[in-house]
Backbone atoms as SQL, in Angstrom:
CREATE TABLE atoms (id INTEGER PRIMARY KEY, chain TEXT, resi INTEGER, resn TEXT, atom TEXT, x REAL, y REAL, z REAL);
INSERT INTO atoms VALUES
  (1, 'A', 1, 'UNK', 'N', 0.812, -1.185, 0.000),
  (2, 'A', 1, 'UNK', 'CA', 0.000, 0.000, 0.000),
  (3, 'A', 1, 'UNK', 'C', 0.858, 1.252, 0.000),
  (4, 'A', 2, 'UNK', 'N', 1.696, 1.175, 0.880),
  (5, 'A', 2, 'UNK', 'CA', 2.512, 2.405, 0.845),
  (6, 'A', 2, 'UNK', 'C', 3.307, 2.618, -0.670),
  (7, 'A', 3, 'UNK', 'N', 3.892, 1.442, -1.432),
  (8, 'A', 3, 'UNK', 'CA', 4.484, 1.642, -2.778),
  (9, 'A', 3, 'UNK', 'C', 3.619, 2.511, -3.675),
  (10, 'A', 4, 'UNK', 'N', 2.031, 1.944, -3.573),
  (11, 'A', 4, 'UNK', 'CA', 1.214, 2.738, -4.857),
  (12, 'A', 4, 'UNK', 'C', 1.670, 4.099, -3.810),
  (13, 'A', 5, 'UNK', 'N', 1.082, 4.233, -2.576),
  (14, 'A', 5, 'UNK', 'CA', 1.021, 5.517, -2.192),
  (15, 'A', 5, 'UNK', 'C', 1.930, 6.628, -2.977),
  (16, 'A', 6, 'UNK', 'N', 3.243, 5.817, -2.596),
  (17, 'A', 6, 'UNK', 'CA', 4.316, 6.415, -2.994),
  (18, 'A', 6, 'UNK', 'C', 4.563, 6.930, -4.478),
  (19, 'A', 7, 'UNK', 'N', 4.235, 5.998, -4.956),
  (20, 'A', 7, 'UNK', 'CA', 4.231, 6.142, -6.657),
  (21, 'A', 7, 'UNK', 'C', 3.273, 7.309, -7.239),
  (22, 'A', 8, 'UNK', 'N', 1.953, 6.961, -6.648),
  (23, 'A', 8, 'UNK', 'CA', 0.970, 7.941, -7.025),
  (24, 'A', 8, 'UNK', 'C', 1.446, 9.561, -6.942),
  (25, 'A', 9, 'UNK', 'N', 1.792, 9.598, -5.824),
  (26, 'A', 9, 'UNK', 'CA', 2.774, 10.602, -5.045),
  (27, 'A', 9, 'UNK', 'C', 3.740, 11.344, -6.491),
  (28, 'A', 10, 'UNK', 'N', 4.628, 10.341, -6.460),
  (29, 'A', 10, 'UNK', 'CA', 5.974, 10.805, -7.297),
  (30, 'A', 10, 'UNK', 'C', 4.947, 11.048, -9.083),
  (31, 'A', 11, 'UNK', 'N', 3.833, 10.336, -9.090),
  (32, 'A', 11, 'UNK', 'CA', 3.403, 10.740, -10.467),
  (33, 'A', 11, 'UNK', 'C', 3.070, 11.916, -10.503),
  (34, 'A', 12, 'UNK', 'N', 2.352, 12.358, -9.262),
  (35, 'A', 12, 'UNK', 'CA', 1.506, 13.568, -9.259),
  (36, 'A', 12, 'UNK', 'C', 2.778, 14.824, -9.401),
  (37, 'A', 13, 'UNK', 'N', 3.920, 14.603, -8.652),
  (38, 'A', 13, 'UNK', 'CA', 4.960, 15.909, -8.708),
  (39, 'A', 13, 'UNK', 'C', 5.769, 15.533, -10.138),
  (40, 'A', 14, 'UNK', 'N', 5.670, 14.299, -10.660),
  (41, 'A', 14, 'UNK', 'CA', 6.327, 14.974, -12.194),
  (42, 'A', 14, 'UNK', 'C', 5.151, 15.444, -12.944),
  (43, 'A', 15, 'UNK', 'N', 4.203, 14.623, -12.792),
  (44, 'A', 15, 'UNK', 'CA', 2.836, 15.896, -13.624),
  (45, 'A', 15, 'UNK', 'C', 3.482, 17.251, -13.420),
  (46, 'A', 16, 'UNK', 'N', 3.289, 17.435, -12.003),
  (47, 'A', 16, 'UNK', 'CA', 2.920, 19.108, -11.684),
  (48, 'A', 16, 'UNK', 'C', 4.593, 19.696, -12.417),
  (49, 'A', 17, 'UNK', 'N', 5.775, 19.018, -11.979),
  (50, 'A', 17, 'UNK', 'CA', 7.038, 19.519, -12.680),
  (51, 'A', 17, 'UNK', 'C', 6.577, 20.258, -14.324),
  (52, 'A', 18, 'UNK', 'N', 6.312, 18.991, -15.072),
  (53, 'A', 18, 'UNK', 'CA', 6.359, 18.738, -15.688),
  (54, 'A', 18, 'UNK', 'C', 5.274, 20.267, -16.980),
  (55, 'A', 19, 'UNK', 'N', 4.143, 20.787, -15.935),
  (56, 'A', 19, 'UNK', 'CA', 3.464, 21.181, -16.467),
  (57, 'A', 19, 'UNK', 'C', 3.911, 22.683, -15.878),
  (58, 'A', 20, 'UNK', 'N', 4.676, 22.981, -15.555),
  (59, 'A', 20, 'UNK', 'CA', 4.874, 24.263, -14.941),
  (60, 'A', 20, 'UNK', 'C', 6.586, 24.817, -15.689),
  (61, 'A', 21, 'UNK', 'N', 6.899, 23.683, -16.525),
  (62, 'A', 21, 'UNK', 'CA', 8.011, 24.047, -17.572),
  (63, 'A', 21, 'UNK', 'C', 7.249, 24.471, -19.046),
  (64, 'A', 22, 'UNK', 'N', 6.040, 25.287, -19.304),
  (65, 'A', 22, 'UNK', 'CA', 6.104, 25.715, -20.175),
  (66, 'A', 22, 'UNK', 'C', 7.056, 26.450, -20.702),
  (67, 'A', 23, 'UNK', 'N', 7.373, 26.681, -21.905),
  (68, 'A', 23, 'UNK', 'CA', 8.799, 27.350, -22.499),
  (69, 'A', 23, 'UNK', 'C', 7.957, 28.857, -22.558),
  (70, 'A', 24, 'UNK', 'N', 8.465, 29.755, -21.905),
  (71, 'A', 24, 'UNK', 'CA', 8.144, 31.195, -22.601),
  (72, 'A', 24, 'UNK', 'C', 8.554, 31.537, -23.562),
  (73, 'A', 25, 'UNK', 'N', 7.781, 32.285, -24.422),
  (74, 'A', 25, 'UNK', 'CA', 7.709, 32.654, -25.571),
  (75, 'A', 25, 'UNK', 'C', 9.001, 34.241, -25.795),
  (76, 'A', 26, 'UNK', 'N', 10.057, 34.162, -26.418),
  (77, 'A', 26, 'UNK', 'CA', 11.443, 35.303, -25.963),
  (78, 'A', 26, 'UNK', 'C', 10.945, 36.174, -27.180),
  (79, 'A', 27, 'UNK', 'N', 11.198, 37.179, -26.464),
  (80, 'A', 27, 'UNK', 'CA', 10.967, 38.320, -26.848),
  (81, 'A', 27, 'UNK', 'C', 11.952, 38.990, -27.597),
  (82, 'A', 28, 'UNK', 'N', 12.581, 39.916, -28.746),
  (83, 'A', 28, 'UNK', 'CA', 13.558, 40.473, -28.840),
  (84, 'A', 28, 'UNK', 'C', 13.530, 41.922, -29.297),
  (85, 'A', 29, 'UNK', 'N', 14.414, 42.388, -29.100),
  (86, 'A', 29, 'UNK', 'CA', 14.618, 44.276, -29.138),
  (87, 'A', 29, 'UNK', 'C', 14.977, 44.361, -29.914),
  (88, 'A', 30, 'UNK', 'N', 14.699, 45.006, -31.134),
  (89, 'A', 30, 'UNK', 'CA', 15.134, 45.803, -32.097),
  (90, 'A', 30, 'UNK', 'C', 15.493, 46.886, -32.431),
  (91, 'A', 31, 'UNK', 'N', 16.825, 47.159, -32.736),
  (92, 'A', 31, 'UNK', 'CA', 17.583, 48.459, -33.151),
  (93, 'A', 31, 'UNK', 'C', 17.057, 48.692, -34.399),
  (94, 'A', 32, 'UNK', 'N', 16.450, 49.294, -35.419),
  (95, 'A', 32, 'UNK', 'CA', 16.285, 49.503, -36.670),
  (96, 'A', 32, 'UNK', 'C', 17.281, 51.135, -36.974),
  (97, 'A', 33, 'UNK', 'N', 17.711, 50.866, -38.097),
  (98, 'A', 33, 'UNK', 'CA', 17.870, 52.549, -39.141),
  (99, 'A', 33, 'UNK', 'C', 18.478, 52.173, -40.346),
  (100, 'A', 34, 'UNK', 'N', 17.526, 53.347, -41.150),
  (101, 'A', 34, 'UNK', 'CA', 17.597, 53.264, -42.519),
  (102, 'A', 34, 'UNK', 'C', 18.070, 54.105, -42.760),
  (103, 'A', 35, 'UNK', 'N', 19.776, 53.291, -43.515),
  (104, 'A', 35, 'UNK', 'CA', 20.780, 53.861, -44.032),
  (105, 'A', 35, 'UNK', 'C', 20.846, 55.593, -44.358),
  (106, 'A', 36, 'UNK', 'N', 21.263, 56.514, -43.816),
  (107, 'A', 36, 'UNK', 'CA', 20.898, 58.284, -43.931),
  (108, 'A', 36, 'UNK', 'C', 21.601, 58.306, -45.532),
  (109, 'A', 37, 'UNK', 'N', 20.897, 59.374, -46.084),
  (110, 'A', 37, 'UNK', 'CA', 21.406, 59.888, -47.708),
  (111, 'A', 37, 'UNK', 'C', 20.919, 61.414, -47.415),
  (112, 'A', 38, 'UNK', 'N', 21.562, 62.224, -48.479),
  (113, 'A', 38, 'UNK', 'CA', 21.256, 63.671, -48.659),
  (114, 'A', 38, 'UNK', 'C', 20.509, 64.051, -49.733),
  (115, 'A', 39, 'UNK', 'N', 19.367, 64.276, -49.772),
  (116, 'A', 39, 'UNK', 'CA', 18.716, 65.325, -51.280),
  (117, 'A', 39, 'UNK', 'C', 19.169, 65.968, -52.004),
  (118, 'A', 40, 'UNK', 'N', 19.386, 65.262, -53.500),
  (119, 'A', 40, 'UNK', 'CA', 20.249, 66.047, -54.781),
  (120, 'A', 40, 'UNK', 'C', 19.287, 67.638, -55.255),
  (121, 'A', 41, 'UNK', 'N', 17.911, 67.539, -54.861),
  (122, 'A', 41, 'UNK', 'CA', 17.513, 68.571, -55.288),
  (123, 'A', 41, 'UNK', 'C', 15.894, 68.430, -54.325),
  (124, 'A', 42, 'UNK', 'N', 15.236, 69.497, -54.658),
  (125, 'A', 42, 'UNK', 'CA', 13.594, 69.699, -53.374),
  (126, 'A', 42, 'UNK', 'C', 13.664, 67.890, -53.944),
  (127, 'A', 43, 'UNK', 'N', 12.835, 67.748, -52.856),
  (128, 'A', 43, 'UNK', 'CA', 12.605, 65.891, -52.430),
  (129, 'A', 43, 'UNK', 'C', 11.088, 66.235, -52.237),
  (130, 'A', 44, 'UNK', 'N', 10.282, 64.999, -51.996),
  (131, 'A', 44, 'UNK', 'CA', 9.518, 64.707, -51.392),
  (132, 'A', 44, 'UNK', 'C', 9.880, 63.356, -50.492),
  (133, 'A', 45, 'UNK', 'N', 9.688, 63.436, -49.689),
  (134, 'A', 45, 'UNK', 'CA', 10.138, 62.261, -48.545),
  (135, 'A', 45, 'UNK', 'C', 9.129, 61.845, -47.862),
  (136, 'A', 46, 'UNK', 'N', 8.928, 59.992, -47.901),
  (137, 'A', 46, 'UNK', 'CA', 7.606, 59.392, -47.087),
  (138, 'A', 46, 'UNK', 'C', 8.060, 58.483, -46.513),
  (139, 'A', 47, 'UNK', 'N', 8.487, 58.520, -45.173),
  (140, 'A', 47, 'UNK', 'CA', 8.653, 57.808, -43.976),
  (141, 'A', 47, 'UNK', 'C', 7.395, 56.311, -44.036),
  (142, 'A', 48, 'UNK', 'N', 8.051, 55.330, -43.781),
  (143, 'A', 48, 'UNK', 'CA', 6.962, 54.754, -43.751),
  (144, 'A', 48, 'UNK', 'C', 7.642, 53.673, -41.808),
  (145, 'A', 49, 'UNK', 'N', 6.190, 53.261, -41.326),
  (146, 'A', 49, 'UNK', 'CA', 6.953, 52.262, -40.489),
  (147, 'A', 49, 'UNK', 'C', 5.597, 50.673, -40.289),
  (148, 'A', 50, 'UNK', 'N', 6.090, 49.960, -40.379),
  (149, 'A', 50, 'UNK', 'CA', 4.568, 48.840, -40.316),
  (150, 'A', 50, 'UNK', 'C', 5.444, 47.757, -39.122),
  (151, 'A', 51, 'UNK', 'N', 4.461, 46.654, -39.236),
  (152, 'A', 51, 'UNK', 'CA', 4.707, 46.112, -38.424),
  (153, 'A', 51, 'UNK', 'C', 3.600, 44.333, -38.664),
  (154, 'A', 52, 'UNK', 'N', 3.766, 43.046, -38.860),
  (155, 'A', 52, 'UNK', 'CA', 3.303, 41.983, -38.476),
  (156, 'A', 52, 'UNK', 'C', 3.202, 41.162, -37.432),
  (157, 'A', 53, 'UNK', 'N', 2.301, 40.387, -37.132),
  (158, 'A', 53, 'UNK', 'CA', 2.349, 40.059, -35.488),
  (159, 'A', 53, 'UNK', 'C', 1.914, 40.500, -34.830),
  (160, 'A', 54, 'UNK', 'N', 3.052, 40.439, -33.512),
  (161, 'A', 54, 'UNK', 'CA', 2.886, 41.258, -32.782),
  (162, 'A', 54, 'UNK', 'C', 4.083, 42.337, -32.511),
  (163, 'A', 55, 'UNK', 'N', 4.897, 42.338, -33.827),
  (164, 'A', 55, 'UNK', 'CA', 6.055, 43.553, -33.422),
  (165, 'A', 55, 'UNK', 'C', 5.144, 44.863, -33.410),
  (166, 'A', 56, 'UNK', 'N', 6.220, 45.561, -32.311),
  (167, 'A', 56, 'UNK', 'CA', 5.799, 47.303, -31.167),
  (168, 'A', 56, 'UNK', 'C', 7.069, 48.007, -32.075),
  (169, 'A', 57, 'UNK', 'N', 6.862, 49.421, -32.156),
  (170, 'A', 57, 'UNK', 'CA', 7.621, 49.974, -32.365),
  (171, 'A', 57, 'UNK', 'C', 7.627, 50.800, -30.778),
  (172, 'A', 58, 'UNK', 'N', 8.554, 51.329, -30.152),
  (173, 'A', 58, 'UNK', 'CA', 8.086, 52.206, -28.963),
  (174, 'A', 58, 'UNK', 'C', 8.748, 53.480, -29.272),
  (175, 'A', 59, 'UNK', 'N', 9.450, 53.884, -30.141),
  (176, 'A', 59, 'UNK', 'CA', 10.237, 55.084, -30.327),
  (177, 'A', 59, 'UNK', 'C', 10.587, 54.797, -31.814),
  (178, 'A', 60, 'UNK', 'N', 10.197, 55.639, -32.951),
  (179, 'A', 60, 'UNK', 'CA', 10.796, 55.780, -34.264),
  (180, 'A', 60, 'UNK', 'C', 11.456, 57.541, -34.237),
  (181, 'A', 61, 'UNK', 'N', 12.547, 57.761, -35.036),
  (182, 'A', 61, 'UNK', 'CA', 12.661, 58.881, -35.575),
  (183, 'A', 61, 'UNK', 'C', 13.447, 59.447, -36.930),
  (184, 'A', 62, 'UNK', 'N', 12.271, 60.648, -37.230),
  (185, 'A', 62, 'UNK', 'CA', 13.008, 60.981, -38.982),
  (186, 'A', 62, 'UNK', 'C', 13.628, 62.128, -38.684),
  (187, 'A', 63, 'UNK', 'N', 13.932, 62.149, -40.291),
  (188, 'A', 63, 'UNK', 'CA', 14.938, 63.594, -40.158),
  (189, 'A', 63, 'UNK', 'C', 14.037, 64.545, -41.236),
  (190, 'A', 64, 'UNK', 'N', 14.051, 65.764, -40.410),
  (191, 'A', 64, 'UNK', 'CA', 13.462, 66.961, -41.493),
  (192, 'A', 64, 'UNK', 'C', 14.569, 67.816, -41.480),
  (193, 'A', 65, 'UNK', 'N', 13.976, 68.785, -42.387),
  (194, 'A', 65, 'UNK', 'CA', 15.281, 70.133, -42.691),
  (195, 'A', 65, 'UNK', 'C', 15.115, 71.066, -41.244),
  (196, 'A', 66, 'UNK', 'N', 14.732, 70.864, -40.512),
  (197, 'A', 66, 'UNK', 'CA', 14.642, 71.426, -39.465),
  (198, 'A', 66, 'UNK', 'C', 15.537, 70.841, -37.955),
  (199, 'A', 67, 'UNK', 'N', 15.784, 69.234, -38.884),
  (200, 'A', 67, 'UNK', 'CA', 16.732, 68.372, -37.334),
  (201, 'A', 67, 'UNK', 'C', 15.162, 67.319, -37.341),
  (202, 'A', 68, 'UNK', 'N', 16.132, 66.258, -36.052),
  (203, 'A', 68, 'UNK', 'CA', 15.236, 65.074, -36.133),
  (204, 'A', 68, 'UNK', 'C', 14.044, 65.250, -35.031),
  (205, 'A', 69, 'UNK', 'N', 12.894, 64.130, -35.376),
  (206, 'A', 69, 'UNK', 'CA', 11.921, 64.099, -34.935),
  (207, 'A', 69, 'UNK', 'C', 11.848, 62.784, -34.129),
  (208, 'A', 70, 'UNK', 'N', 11.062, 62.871, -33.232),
  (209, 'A', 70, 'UNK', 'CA', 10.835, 61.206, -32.544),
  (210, 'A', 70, 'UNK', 'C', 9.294, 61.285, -32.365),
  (211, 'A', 71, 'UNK', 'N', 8.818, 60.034, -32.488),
  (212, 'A', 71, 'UNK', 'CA', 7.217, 59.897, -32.215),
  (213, 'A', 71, 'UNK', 'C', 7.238, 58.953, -31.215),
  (214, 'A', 72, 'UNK', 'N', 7.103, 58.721, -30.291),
  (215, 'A', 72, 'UNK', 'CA', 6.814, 57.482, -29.117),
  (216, 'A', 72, 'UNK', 'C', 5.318, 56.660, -29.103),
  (217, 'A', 73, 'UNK', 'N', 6.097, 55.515, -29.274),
  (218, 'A', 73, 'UNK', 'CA', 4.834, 54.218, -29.140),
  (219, 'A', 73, 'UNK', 'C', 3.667, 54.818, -30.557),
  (220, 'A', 74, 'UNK', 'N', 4.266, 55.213, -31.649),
  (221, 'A', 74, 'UNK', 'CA', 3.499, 55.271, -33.114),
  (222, 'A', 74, 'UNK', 'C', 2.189, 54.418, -33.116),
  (223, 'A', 75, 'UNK', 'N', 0.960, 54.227, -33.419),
  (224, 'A', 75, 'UNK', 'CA', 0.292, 53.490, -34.066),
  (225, 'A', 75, 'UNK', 'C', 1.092, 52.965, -35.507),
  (226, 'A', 76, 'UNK', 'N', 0.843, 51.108, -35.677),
  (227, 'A', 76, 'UNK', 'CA', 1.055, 51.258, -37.062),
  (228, 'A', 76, 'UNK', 'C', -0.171, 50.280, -38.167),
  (229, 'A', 77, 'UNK', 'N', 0.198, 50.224, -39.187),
  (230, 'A', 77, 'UNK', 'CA', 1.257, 51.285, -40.083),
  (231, 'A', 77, 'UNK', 'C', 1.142, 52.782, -39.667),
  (232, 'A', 78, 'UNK', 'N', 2.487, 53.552, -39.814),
  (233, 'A', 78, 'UNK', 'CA', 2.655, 54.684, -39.680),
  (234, 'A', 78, 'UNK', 'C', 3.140, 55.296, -41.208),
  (235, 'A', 79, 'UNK', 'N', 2.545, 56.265, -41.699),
  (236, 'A', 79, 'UNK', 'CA', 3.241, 56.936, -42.428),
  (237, 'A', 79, 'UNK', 'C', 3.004, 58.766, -42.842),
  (238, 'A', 80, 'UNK', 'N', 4.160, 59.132, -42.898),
  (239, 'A', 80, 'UNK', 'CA', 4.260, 60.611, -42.900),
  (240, 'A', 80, 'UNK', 'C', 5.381, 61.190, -44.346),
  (241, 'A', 81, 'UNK', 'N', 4.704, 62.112, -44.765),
  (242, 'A', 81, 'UNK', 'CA', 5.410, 62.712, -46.160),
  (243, 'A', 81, 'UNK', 'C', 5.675, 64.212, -45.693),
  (244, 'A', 82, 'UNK', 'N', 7.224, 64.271, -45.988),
  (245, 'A', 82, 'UNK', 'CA', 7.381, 65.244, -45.624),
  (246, 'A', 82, 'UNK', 'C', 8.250, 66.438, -47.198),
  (247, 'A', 83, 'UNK', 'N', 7.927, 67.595, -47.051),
  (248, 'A', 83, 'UNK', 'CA', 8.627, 68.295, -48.450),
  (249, 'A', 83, 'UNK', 'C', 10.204, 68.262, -47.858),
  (250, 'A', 84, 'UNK', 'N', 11.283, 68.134, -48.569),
  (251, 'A', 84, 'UNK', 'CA', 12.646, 68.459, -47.774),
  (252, 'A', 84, 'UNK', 'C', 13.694, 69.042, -49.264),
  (253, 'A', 85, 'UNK', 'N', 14.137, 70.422, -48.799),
  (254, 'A', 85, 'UNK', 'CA', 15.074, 71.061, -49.394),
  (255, 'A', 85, 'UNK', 'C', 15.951, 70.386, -49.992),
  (256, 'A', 86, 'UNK', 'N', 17.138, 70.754, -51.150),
  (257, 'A', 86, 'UNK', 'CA', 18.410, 70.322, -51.597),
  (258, 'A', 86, 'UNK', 'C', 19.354, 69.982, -50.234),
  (259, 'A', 87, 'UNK', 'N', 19.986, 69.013, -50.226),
  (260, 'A', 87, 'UNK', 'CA', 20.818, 68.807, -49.735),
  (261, 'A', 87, 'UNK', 'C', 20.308, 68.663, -47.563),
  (262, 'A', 88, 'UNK', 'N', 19.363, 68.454, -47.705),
  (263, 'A', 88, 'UNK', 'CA', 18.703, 67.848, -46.539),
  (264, 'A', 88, 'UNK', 'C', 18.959, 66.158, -45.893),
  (265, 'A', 89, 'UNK', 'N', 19.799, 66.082, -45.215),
  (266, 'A', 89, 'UNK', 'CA', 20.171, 64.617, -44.701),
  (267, 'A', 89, 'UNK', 'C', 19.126, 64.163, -44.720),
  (268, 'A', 90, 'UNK', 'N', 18.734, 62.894, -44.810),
  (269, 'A', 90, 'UNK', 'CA', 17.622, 61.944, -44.911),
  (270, 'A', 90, 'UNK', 'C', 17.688, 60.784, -43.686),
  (271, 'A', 91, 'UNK', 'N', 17.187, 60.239, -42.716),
  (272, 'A', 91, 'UNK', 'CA', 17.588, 59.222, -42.071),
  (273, 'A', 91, 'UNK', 'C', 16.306, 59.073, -41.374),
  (274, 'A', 92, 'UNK', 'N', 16.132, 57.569, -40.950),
  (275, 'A', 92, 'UNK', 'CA', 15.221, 56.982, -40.142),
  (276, 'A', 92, 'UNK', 'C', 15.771, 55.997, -38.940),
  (277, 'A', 93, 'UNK', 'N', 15.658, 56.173, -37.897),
  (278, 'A', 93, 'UNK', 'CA', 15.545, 55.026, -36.516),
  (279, 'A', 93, 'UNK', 'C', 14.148, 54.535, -35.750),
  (280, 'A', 94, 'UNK', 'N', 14.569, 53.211, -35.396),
  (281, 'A', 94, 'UNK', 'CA', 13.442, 52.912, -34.728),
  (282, 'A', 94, 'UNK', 'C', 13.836, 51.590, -33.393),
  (283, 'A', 95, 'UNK', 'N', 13.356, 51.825, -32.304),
  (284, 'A', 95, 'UNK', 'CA', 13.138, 51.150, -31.477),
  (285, 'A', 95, 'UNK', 'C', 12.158, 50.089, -31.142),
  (286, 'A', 96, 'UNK', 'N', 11.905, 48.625, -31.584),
  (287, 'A', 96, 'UNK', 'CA', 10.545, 47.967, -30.769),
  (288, 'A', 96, 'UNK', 'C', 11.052, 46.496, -29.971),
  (289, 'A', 97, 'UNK', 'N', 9.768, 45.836, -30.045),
  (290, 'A', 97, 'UNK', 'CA', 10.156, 44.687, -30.104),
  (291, 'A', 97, 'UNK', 'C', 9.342, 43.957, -30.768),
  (292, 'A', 98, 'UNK', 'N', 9.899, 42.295, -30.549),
  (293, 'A', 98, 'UNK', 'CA', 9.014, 41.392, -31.492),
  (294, 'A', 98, 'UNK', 'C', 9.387, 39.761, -30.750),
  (295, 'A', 99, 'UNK', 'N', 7.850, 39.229, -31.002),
  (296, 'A', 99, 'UNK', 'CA', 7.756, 37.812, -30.263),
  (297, 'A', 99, 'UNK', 'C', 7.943, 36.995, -31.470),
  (298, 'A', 100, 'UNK', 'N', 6.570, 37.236, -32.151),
  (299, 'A', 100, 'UNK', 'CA', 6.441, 36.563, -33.348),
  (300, 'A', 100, 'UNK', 'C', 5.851, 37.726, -34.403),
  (301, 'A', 101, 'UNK', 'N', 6.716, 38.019, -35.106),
  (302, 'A', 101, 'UNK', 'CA', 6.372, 38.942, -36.227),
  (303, 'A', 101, 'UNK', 'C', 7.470, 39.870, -36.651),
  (304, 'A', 102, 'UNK', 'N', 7.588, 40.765, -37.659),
  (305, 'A', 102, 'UNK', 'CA', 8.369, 41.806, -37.559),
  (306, 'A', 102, 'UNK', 'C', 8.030, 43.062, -37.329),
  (307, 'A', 103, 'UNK', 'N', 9.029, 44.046, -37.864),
  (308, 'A', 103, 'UNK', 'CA', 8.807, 45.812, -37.807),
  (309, 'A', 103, 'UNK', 'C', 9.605, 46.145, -38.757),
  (310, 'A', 104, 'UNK', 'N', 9.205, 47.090, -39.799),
  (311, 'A', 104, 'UNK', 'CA', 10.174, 47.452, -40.758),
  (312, 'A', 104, 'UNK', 'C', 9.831, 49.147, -40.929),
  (313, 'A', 105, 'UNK', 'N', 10.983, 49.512, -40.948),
  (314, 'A', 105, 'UNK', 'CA', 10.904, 51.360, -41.429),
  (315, 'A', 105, 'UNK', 'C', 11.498, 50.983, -42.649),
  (316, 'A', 106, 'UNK', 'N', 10.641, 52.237, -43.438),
  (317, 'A', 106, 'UNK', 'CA', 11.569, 52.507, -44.440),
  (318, 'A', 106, 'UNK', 'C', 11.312, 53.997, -45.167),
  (319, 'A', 107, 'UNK', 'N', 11.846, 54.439, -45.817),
  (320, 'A', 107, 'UNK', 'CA', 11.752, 56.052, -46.525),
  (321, 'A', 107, 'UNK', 'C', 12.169, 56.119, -48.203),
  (322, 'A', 108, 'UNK', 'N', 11.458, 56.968, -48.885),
  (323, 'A', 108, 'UNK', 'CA', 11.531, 56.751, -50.264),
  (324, 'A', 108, 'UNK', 'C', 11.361, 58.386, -50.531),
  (325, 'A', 109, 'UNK', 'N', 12.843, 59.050, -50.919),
  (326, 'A', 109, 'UNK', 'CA', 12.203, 59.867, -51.539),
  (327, 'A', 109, 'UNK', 'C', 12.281, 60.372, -53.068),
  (328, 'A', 110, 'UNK', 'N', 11.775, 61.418, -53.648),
  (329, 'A', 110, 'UNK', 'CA', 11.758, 61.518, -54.558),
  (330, 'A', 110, 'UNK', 'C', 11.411, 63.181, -55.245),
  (331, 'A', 111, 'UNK', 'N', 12.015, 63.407, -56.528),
  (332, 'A', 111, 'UNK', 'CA', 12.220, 64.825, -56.755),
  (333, 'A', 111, 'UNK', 'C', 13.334, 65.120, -57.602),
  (334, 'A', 112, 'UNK', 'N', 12.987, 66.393, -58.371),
  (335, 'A', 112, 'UNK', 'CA', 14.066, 66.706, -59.465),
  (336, 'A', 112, 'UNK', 'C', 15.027, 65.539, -60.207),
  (337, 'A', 113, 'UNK', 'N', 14.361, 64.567, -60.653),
  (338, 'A', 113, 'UNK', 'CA', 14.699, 63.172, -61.169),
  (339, 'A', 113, 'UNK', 'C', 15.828, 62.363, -60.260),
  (340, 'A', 114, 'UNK', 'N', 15.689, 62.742, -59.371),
  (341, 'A', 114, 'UNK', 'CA', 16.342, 61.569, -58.266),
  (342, 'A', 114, 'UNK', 'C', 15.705, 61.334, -57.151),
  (343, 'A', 115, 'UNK', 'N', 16.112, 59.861, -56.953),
  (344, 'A', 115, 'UNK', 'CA', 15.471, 58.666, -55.836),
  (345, 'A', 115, 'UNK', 'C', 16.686, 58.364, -54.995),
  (346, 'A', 116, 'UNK', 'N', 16.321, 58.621, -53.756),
  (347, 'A', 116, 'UNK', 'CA', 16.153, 58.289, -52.625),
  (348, 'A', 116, 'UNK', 'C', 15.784, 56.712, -51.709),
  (349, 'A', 117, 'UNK', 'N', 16.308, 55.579, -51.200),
  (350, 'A', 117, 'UNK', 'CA', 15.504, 55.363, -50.453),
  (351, 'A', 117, 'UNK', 'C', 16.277, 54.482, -49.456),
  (352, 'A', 118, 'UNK', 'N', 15.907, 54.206, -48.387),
  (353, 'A', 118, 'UNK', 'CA', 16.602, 52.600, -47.512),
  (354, 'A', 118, 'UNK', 'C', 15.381, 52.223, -46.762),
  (355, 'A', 119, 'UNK', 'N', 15.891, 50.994, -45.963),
  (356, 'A', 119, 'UNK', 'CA', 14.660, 50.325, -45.071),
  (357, 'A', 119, 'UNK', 'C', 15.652, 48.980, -44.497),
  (358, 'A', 120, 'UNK', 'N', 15.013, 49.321, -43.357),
  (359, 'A', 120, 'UNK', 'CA', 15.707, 47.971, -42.370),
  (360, 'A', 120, 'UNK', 'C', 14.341, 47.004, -41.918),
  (361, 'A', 121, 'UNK', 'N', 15.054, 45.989, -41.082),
  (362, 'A', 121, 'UNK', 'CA', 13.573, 45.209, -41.103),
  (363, 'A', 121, 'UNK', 'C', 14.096, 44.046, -39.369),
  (364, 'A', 122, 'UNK', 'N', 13.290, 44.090, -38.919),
  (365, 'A', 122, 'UNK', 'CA', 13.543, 42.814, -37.943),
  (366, 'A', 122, 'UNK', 'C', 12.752, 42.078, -37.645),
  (367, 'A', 123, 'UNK', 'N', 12.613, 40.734, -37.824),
  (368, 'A', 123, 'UNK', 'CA', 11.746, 39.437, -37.767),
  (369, 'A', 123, 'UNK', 'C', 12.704, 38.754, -37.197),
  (370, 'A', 124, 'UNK', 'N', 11.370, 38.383, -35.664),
  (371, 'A', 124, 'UNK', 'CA', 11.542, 37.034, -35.012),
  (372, 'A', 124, 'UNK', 'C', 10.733, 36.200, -35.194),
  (373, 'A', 125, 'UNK', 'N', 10.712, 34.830, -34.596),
  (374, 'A', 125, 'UNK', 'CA', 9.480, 33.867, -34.626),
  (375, 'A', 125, 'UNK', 'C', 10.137, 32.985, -33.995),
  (376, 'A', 126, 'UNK', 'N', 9.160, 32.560, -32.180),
  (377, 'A', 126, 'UNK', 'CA', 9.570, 32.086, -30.869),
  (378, 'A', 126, 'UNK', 'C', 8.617, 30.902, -31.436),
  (379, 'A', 127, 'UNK', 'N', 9.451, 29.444, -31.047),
  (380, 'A', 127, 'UNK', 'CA', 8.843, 28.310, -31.225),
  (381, 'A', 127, 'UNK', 'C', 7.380, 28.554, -29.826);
């Protein structure tokens, strides 16, 4: 009697072990920026930032002719067009994270027959 006892016993704590090792699902941080360039002539410039899953952006920022901008915790897709002078640095950063999905910025601009553009991207996917 005492063996089943015992046994029953030791089944019940590797159950319970056993069910309390779910694997958490890892999370990862993403650095994003898209490569900076300068405007050969007036631009039009469109920031873009999206996202699949469940990637967050929590901090993106562009560059205007005025110096850079930051937006915190964006809704996405995000996107903003901005006019930018000759010779206006161009650049995008972004901060999120991601479980299962990605986040990608990117910027395209365009004007006086020249293009503009970069885009970075980060995808995870947690078994």
């Amino acid at each position: 009697m005492k063996t089943i006892r015992n046994s029953v016993l030791m089944f019940f704590l590797l159950a319970l072990a056993f069910s309390a090792c779910k694997k958490e699902k890892e999370q990862i941080t993403c650095n994003l920026m898209a490569t900076p360039d300068s405007t050969r002539a007036s631009m039009t410039v469109v920031y873009t930032a999206t996202q699949t899953g469940d990637g967050t952006i929590s901090s993106l920022s562009y560059a205007t002719s005025s110096g850079m901008v930051t937006v915190n915790s964006p809704s996405l897709p995000w996107t903003l067009t901005v006019q930018a002078p000759p010779n206006t640095k161009i650049t995008m950063t972004a901060t999120g994270t991601v479980t299962n999905g990605s986040i990608t910025i990117d910027y395209l601009g365009t004007g006086g027959g020249y293009t503009i553009h970069a885009s970075d991207n980060c995808t995870h996917y947690s078994d």
